[in-house]
C-alpha positions in Angstrom: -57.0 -75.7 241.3 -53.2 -77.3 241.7 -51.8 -80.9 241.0 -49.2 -79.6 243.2 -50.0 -79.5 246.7 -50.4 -82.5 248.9 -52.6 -83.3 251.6 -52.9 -86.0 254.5 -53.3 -86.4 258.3 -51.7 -85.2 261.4 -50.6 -87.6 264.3 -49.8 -86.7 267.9 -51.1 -90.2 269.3 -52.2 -88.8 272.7 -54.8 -91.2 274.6 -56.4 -89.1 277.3 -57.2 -90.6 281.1 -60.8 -89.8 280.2 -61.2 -91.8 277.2 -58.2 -94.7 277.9 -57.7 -97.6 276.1 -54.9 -99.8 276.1 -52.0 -98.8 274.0 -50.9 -102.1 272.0 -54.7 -101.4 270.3 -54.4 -97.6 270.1 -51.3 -97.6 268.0 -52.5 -100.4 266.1 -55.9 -98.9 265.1 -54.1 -96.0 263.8 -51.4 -97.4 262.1 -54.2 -99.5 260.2 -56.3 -95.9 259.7 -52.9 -94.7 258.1 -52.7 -97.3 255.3 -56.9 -96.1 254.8 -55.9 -92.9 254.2 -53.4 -94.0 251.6 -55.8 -96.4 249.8 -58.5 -93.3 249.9 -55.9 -91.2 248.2 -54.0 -89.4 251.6 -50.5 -88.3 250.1 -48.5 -87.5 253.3 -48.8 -88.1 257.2 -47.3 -85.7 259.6 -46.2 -86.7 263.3 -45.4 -84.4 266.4 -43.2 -84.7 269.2 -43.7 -84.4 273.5 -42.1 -85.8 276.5 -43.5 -87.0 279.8 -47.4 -86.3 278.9 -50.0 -88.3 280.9 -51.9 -89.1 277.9 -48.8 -90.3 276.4 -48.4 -88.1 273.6 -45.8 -89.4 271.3 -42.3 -88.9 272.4 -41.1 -91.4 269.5 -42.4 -89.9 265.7 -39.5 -91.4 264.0 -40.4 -94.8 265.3 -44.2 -94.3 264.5 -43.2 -93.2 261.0 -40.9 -96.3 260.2 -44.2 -98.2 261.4 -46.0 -96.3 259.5 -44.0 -96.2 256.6 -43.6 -99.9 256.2 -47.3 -100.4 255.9 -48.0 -97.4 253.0 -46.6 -97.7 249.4 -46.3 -93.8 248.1 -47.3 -91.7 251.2 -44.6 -89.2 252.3 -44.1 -89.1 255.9 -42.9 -86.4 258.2 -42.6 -84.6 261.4 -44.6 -81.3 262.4 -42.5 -81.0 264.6 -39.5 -82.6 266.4 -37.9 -80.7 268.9 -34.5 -80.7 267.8 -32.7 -78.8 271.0 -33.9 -82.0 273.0 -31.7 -84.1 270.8 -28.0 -85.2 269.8 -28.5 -84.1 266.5 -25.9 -86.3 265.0 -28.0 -89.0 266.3 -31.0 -87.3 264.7 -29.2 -87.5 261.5 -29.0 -91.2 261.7 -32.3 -92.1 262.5 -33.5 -89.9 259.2 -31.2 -91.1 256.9 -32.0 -94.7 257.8 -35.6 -93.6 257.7 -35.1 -92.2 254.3 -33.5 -95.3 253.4 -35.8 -97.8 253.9 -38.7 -95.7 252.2 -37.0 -94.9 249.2 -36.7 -91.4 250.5 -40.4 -91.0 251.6 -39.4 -88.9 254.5 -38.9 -84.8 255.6 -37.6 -83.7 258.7 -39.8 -80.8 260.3 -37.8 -79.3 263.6 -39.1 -77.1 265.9 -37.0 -75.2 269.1 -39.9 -76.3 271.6 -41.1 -74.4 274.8 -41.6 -76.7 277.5 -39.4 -76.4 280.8 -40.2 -79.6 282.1 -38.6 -81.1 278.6 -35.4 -78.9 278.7 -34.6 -79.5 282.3 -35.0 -83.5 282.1 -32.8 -83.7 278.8 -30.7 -81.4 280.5 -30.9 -78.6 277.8 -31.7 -74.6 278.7 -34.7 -72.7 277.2 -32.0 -69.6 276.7 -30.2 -71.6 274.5 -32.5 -73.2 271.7 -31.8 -71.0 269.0 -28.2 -71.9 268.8 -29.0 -75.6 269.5 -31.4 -75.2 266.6 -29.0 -73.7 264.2 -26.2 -75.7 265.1 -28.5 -79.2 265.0 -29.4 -77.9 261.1 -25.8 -77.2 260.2 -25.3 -81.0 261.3 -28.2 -82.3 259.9 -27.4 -81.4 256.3 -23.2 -81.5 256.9 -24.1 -85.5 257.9 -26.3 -86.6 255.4 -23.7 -85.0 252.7 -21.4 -87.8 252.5 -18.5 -86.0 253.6 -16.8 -86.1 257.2 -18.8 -82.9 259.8 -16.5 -81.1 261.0 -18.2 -79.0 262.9 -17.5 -77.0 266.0 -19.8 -74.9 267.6 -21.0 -73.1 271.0 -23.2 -76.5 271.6 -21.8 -79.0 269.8 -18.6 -80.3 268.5 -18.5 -83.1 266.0 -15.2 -84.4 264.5 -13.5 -85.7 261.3 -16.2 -88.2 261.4 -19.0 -89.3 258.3 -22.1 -90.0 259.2 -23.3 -93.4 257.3 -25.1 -94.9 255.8 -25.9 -91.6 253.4 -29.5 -91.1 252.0 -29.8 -91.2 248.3 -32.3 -88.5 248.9 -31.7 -86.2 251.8 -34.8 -85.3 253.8 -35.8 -81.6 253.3 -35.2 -80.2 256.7 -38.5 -77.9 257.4 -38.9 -75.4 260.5 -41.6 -74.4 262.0 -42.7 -71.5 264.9 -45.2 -68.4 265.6 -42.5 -65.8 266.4 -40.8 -63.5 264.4 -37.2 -65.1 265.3 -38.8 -68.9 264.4 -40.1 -67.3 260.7 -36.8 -65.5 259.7 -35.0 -68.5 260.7 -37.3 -70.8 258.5 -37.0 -68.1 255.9 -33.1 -68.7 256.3 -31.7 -71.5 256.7 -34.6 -74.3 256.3 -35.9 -75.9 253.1 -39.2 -75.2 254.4 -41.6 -73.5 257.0 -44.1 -75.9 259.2 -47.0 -73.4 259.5 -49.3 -73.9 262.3 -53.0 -72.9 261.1 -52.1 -70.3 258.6 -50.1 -68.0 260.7 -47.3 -66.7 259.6 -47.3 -67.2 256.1 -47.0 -63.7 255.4 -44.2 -63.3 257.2 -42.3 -66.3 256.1 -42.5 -65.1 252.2 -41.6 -62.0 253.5 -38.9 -63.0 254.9 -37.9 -65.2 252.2 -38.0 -61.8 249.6 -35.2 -60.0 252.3 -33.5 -62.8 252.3 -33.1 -62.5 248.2 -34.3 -65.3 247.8 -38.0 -66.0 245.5 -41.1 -66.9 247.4 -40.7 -70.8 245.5 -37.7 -70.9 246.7 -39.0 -71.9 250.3 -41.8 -73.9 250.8 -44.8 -74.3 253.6 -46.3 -76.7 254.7 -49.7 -76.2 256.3 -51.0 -78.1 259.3 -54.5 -77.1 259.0 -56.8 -77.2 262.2 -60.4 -76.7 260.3 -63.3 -78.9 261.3 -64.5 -80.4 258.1 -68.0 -82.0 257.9 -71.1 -81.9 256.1 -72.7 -79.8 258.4 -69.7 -79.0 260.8 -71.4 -77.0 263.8 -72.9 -80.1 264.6 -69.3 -82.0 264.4 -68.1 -79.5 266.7 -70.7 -80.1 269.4 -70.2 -83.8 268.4 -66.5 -83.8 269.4 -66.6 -80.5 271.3 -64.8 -81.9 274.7 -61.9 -83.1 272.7 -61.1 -79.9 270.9 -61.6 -78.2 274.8 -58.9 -81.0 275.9 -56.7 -80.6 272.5 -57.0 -76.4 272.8 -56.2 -76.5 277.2 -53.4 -78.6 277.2 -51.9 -76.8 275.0 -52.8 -73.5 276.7 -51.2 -75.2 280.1 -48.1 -76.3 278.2 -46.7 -72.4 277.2 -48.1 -73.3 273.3 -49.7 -69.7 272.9 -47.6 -67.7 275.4 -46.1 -68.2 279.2 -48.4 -70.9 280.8 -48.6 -68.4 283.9 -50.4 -65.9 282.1 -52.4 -68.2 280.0 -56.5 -68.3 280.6 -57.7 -71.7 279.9 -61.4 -72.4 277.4 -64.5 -73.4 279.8 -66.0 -74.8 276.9 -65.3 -75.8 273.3 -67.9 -72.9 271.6 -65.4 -70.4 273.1 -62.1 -72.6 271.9 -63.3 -73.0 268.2 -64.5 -68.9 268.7 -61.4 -67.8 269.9 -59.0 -70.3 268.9 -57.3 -71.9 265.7 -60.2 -74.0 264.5 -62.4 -73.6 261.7 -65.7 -75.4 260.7 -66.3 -75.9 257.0 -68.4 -78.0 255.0 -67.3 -79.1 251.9 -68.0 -75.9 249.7 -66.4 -73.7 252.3 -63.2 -75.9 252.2 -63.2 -75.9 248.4 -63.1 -72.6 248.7 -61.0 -71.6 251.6 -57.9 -74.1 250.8 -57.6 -73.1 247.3 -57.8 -68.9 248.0 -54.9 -70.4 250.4 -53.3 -72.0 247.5 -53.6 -69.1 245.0 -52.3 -66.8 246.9 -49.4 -68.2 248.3 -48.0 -71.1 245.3 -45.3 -72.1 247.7 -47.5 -74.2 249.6 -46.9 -77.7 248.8 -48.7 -80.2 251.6 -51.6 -79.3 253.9 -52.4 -81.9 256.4 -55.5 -82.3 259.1 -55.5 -83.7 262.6 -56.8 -87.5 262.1 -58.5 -87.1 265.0 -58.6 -85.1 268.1 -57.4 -86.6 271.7 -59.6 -89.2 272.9 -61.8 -89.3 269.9 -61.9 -92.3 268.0 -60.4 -93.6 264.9 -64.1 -94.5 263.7 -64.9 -90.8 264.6 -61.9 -89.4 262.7 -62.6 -91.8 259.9 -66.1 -90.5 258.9 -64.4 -86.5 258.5 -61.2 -88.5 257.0 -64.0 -89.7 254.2 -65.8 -86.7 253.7 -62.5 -84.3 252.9 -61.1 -87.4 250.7 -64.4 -88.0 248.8 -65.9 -84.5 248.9 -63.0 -81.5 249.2 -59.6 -83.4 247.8 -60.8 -84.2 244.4 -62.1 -81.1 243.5 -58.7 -79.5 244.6 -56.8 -81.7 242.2 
């Protein structure tokens, strides 16, 4: 049992050819299933970040979260992840602490180095280079949001005897997420936090952390959970199968889980949840699962669930929303 660890809902905002509907309503039915969450006792909701996607998944999470965040009282908002090579970091920097600003410091910033070609080529970055555009984008992240002028000079960016302002009052914790080796140490090294995908790489990351000499508390994860949670969740699964096959496949396509070219896409949603990062629990089972989670590892401090899965719709997502608020939260707590 912890009072510790948050939990809330996971955004990408993707609207699917197959299951279209016009965007003015899509955005505004989720922003309104956002400030439900709150009122049903959601602490936190988590955005992600793609370019040029035909079922136009979100290319804009800080916008959505300023949205979002001026509709909710006490949620904390962040992103799992933006990709933080594709951007001017300095202008990154702004955006957050104006973010920050305006929700009286409601917001983290989780970065990621991405993995998509088609992304780098258009913003006119290289794949070769994201981990110093990473490292280099944190350095001016936290040297901006310090008060103090950047100076910084680097092999990808050179920022001058400038301050970036307005300052926050309360910095966003800068949070890193990845599956590799390289992504984990990095987290481990020079992020306030790690942005675990589906429980992998936990391990590593407080392993990391102990070479480091640092304490496992002295990093924190946060846990973007894929689990089906329903009362009886095969059914849920055969309910919503072909969206978990279209969430799983694009992300097989895109490079996600290794080089696209190599990559052997799911013929149907059995053999995605089999083989893939999806659980199905039931109350009891989450109960159980979440909090072994949280015992063992005590630097976990938010866990978050997709609202809903690509094409499925917000009264869909509502009903499991419900379930984990009214029957696996509380007994958590």
């Amino acid at each position: 049992m912890t009072n510790d660890v948050s939990f809330g809902l996971w955004y990408d905002f993707r609207n699917p050819p197959r299951w279209h509907q016009p965007f003015e309503s899509f955005y505004a039915q989720r922003l309104e299933q956002s400030v439900r969450a709150e009122s049903l006792g959601f602490d936190s909701c988590w955005l992600t970040e793609h370019h040029f996607c035909e079922d136009g998944y979100t290319p804009s999470p800080l916008v959505l979260a300023g949205a979002i965040g001026a509709r909710t009282q006490h949620m904390q908002l962040g992103t799992n992840l933006m990709l933080l090579p594709l951007h001017d970091p300095v202008r990154v920097a702004e955006d957050a602490a104006t973010l920050s600003l305006v929700t009286a410091g409601r917001f983290d910033l989780g970065v990621g180095i991405g993995y998509r070609q088609l992304e780098f080529d258009q913003f006119d970055r290289k794949l070769s280079h994201r981990p110093s555009l990473i490292e280099e984008g944190i350095e001016i992240l936290r040297r901006s949001w310090s008060g103090q002028p950047v100076n910084f000079s680097g092999k990808r960016f050179e920022v001058g005897d400038l301050c970036v302002t307005p300052t926050p009052e309360h910095s966003p914790a800068i949070l890193l997420g990845g599956m590799a080796p390289p992504a984990i140490d990095r987290a481990a090294r020079i992020a306030d936090g790690f942005l675990c995908t589906g429980g992998l790489g936990i391990d590593d990351y407080c392993e990391a952390l102990v070479r480091q000499g640092k304490s496992i508390t002295d990093g924190s994860v946060v846990l973007g959970c894929w689990a089906i949670i329903a009362e009886d969740p095969e059914a849920e699964a055969a309910r919503i199968g072909d969206h978990i096959l279209y969430q799983t496949n694009e992300y097989i396509r895109w490079g996600a889980f290794g080089p696209p070219a190599e990559a052997t896409l799911f013929t149907d949603a059995s053999a995605a949840i089999e083989n893939g990062l999806y659980q199905l629990w039931d109350a009891d089972t989450a109960v159980t699962e979440l909090n072994k989670l949280i015992e063992t590892y005590p630097n976990i401090r938010d866990i978050h669930f997709w609202a809903q899965f690509p094409g499925e719709s917000v009264e869909s997502g509502d009903r499991r929303l419900r379930y984990i608020a009214e029957q696996v939260v509380p007994r958590l707590r």
